[in-house]
N, C-alpha and C positions, 0 to 999 in steps of 0.2 A: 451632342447626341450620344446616347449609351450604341457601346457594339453590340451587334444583333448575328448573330449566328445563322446563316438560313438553314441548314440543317437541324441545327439544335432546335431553332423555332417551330418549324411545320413537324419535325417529329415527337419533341417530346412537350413544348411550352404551348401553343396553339391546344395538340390534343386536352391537355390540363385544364389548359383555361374554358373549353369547350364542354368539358367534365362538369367542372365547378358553375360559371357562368352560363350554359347555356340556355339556362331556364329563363333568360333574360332576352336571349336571342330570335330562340326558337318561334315563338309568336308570331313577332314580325315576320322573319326569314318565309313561315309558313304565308302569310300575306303578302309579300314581294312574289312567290311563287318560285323560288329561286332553285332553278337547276345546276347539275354539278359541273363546276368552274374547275379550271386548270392553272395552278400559277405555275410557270417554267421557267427555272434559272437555271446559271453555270454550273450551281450544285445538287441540281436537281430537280424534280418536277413532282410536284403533288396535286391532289384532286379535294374541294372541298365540295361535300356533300350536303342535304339534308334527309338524314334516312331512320326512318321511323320516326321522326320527331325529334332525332338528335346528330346533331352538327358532328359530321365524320372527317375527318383526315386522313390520306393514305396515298402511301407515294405511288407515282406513275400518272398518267396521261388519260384519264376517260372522260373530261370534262365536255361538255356542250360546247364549251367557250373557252378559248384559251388565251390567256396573255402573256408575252416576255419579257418576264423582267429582271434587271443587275442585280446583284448580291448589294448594292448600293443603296438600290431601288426600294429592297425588301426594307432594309434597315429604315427607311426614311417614312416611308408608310407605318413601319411599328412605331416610331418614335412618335409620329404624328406632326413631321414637320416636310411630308410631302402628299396629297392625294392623287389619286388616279388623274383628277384634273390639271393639276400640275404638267404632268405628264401631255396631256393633250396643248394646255397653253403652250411648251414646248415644241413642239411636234415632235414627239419620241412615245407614242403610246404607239403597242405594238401588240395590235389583235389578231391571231392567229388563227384564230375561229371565233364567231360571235362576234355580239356590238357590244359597244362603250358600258349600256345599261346593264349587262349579266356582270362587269368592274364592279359597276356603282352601288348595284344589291349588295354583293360580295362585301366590299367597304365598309359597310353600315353593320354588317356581319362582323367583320375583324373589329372593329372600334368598340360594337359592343363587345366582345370578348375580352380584350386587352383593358376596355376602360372599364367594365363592369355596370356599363348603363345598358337599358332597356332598349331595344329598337322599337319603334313608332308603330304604334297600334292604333286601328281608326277608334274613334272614341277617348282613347288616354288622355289626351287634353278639351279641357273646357274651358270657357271664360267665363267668369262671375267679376262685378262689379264689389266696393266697398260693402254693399249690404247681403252677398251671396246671392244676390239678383242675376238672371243674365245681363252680361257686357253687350252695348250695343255697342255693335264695331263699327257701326256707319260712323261713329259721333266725331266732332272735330274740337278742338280746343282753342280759347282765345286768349287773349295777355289776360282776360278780367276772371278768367279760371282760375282752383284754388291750386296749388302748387300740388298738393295729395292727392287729387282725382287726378290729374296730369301723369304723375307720376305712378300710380295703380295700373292705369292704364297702360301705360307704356310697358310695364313688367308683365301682365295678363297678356298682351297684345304682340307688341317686339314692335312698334310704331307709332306713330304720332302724326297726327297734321294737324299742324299748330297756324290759324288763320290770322292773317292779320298783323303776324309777329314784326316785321320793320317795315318802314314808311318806301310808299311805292315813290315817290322820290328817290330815293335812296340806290333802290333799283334800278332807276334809269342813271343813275350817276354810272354805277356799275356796269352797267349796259353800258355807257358810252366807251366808259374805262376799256373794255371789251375791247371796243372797232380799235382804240390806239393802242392795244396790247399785242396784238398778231402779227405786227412789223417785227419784233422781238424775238419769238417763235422760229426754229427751224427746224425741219423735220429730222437732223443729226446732235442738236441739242441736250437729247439726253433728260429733256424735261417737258415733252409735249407728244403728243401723240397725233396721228394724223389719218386718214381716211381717204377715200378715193369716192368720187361720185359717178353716176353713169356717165356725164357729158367727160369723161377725163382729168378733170379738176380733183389738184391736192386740197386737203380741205384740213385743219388743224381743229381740232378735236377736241381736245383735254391740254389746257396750261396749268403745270404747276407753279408754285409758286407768285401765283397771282394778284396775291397783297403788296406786293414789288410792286406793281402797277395799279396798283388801285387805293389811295388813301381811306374813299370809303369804306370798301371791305377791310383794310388795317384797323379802322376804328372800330368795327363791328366787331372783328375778332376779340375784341378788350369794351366791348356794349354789356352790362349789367345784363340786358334782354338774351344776349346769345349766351356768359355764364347761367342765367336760370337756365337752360334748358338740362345741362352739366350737371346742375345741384340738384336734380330731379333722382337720379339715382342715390344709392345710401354708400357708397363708397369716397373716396378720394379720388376724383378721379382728372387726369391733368387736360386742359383746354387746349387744344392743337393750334399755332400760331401760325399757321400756313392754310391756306384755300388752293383749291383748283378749281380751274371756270371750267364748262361745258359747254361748248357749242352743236348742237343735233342736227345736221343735214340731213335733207333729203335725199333720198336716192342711192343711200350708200352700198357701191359695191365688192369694196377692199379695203381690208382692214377693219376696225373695233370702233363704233359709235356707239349703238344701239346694245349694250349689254342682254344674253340672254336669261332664263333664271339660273340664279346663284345667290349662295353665302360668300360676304364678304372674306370670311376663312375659307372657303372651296378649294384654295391651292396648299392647306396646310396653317401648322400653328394654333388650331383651336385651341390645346387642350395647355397653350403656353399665354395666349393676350387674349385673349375673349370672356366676356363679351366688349368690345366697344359700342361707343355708341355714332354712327356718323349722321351727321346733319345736313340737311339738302336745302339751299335758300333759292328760291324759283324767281329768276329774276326777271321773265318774259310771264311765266304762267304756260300752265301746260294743260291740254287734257288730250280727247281722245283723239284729235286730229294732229297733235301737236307731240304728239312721242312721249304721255304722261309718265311716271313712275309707278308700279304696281307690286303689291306684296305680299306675304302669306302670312296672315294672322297666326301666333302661338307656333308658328317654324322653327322660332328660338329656341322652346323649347325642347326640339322634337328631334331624336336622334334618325336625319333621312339621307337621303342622299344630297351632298352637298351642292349640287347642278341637276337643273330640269325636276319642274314642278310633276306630281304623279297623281292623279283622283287617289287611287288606294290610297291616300295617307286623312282622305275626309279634311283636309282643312283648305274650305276654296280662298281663291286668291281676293284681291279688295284694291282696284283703281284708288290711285289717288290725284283726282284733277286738284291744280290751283291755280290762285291770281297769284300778280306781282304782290312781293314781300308776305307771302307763303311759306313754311317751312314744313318739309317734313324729314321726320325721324324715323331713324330704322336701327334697332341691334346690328352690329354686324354677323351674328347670327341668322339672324331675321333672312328669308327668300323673300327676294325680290328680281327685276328685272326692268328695262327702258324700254320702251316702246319705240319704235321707231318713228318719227314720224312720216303723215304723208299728203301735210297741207300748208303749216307752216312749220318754219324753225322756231326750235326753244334753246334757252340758257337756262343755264344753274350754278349754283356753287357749292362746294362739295367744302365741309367740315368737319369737326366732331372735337368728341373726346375719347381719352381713353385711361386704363387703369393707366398705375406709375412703373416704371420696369423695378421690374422683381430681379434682386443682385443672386438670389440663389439659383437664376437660370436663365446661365448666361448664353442660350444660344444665338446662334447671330440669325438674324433675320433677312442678310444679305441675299440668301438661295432664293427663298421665295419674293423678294422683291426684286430682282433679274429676271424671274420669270416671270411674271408680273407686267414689268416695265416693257420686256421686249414682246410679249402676246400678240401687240398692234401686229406687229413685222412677218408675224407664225402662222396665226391665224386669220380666217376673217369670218365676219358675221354673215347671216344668209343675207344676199341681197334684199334690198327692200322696196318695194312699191314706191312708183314718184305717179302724183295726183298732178293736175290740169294748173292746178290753183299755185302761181308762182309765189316762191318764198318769202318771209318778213325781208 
């Protein structure tokens, strides 16, 4: 991580960049509505503005909304290897005035500043198919599709639901693999995650490392059908030999089941491993009873706030119900979210690919996977509604 000065930043690099790039900012920021925020550290405290149509910085305290943060803090947000959310998966976000969302506007501010991209303007993205057609986004894809409309798609789009893809067979092997895999699991483990129900029940969540116990999934990880999905993109990019299972309870009232919206990067690292691409294999089938997956078409591309979906950004969201040996894809760019459910329980299995590490940046990805790993323990999701209808 380069040192960051917080002085030298909000006084003389911030203003500059605000100079130069704001014509990139200013648009959006006008569309977010964004009033003036207060960052406050050990070194000082400054107020970032939108006034007359151009992004002001100026030391002292007048902000609507204030936050405080380390000289650590600052550093990590410039680098781009911590966000605001970070901070909250932590429990260490410290709002002194105002909510979470006057951060998140702000964020989307600073990143287009420092990174020289655009912020998200309704209309900026559209989707056109191969022939500069509208993209229907409802469309889903099967093994006997051509690999190029697959692949178009999925770049226009940030997602996939690929029908059909392995044999529902296959699914119930995994599904079994499942019931004998949770004897394994412990909630101090260090590779599972776990949840609380209403009735008091520890409930285990998310196993890594899952291909330990499941020979099917082992062989699917190295299946020809799970590589296509990998060679879809036009890069290099390495097949992840590890899965995590999903299990969706109902009722959850403590702890992380039911993710809300987010980018896979929300805690940090975009502008270091992204885009991956992660794979979801649905091994019960999901929809709207059942806690489906749901996401935001062309999110990928869209510089917004990395948590909690907004109308101002015009791109609505897109359910994705499926059956057993179902697959859907998502950039880890890509918003999305889990529904929770609240009729029956669902499984899944969580995969992908990703670029290859880059030796010229070498940072460690340790910080953000800590925060990450411990969330369950920090946070927990809203409670969720339990239906009449007892679980699979």
């Amino acid at each position: 991580m380069l040192p960051v000065s917080t002085v030298d930043f909000f006084d003389d690099e911030l203003p500059e960049r605000a100079w130069i790039y704001g014509g990139l900012a200013v648009p959006g920021a006008l569309e977010l509505r964004v009033a003036p925020f207060t960052i406050a550290t050990p070194s000082g405290a400054w107020t970032l503005a939108l006034d007359h149509d151009e992004i002001s910085v100026q030391p002292g305290d007048t902000g609507a909304a204030r936050v405080l943060l380390d000289d650590d803090d600052v550093a990590s947000i410039v680098n781009d290897t911590a966000t605001p959310m970070t901070l909250v998966a932590s429990a260490r976000l410290r709002m002194e005035r105002g909510q979470l969302g006057a951060f998140l506007d702000w964020w989307v501010v600073l990143r287009s500043l420092i990174d020289a991209r655009p912020v998200h303007t309704t209309g900026s993205i559209t989707f056109l198919d191969q022939h500069d057609a509208p993209l229907d986004l409802a469309r889903s894809f099967t093994p006997h599709d051509a690999d190029a409309d697959i692949a178009h798609f999925l770049a226009e789009a940030g997602f996939l639901h690929l029908e059909a893809w392995f044999d529902a067979g296959e699914m119930e092997a995994i599904d079994r693999d499942m019931d004998a895999a949770f004897e394994h699991y412990n909630a101090d483990d260090g590779r599972s995650w776990w949840a609380e129900t209403a009735d008091g029940t520890a409930r285990a969540v998310r196993l890594q490392q899952f291909e330990e116990h499941s020979q099917t999934l082992a062989a699917l990880l190295a299946d020809e059908r799970f590589l296509r999905i990998g060679a879809l993109v036009p890069h290099a990019y390495v097949a992840r030999t590890t899965g995590e299972a999903l299990e969706k309870p109902i009722g959850v009232v403590k702890g992380i089941s039911d993710l809300p919206w987010h980018k896979d990067c929300s805690l940090g690292m975009h502008s270091y491993n992204c885009c991956g691409i992660t794979v979801g294999i649905s091994v019960t089938g999901a929809d709207a009873r059942s806690g489906q997956l749901s996401v935001v078409p062309g999110s990928h591309r869209a510089l917004v706030q990395p948590a909690f979906h907004r109308r101002e950004w015009g791109l609505p969201p897109r359910d994705l119900p499926t059956r057993r040996g179902d697959v859907t894809v998502h950039c880890s760019c890509t918003m999305h979210m889990s529904h929770a459910p609240v009729e029956r329980e669902r499984r899944v299995v969580y995969t992908g690919f990703g670029l290859p590490p880059r030796e010229e940046v070498p940072l460690d990805m340790q910080g953000v996977r800590a925060v990450r790993e411990e969330a369950y323990k920090k946070v927990s999701q809203p409670a969720s509604r339990v239906a009449a209808t007892p679980p699979r």
